[in-house]
C-alpha positions as CSV (number, residue, x, y, z in Angstrom):
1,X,131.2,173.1,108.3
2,X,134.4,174.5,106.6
3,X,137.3,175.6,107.8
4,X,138.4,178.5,108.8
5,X,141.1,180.6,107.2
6,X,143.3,180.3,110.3
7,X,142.4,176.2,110.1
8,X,143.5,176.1,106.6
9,X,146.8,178.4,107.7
10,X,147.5,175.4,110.5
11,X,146.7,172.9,107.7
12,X,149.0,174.5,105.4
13,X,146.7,175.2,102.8
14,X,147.6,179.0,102.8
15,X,150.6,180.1,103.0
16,X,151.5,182.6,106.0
17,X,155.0,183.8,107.3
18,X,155.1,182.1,110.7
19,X,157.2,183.3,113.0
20,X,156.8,180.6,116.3
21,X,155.0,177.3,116.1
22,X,155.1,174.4,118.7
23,X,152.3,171.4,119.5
24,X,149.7,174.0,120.9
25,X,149.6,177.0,118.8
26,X,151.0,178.9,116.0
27,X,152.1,182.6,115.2
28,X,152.2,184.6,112.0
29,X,152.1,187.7,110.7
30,X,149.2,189.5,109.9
31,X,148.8,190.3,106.3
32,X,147.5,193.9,106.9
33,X,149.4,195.3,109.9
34,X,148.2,197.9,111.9
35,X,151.8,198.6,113.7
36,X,155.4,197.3,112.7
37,X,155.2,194.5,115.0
38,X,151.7,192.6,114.1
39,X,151.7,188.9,115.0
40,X,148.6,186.8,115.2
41,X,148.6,184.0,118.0
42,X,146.4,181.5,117.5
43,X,145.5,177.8,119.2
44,X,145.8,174.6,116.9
45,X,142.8,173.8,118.9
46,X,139.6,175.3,117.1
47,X,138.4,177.2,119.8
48,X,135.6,179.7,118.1
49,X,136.4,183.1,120.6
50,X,137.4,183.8,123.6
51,X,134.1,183.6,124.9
52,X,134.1,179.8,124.0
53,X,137.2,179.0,126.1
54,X,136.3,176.7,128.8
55,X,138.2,175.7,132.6
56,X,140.1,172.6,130.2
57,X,141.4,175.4,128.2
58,X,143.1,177.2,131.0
59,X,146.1,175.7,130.2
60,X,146.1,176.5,126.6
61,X,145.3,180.1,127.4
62,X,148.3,180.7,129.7
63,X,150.8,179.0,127.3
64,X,149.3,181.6,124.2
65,X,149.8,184.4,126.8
66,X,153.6,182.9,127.6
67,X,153.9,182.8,123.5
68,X,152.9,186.5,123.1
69,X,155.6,187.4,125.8
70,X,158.3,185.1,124.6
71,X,157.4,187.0,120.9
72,X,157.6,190.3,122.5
73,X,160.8,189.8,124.1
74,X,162.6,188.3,120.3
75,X,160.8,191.4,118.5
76,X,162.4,194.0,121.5
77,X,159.3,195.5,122.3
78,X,160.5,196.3,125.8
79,X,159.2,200.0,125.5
80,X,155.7,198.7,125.3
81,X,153.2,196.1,123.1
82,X,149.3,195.6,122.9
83,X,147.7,192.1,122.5
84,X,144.4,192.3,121.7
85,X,141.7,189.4,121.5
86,X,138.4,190.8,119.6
87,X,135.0,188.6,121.0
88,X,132.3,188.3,118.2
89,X,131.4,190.5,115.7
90,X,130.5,194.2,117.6
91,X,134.4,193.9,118.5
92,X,135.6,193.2,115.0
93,X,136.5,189.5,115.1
94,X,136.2,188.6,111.4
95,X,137.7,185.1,111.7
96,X,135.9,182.6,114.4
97,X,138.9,181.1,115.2
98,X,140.6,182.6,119.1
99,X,143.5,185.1,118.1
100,X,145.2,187.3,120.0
101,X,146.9,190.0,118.1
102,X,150.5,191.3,119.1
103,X,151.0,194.9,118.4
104,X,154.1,197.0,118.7
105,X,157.2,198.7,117.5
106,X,155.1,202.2,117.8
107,X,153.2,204.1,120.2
108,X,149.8,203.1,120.3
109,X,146.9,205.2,121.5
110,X,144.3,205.1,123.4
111,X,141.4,204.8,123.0
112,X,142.3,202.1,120.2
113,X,139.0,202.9,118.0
């Protein structure tokens, strides 16, 4: 199996700006931002979705979540953010790799699409 694109970002093989990385997980931004604030959060773990997470990844999730908060605080997105985890394809995830997307630094609407 290969990797996937956000393996080979963890790996280094492709080059991303990261913004937060510790032990568990690492944050970058996207290359094609949908607001002015778009950071992906992603587990060093390969998990494939969020459908794939299981009770031994509980911990993992809630330290991604604490991530995306810590993030939204140093980007001053008090006013309001969006973090959005798409699940298979009919949702739009395009990379099997868990992501969560942190959107802000706009108004967002609503219905997203």
């Amino acid at each position: 199996m290969s990797k996937t694109l956000f393996k080979r970002i963890i790996d280094r093989e492709i080059p991303a700006k990261i913004v937060y990385e510790d032990d568990r997980c690492l944050a970058f931004e996207d290359v094609n931002p949908q607001a002015p604030v778009h950071i992906l959060v992603i587990p060093k773990k390969e998990i494939p979705s969020l459908a794939d997470l299981t009770e031994d990844d509980a911990a993992l999730a809630g330290h991604l979540l604490l991530v995306i908060q810590k993030l939204a605080v140093e980007r001053n997105l008090a006013k309001g953010y969006r973090v959005v985890a798409n699940c298979g394809p009919d949702a739009g995830q395009s990379v099997p790799h868990l992501h969560f997307h942190l959107l802000g630094g706009r108004s967002l609407a609503w219905p997203p699409g």
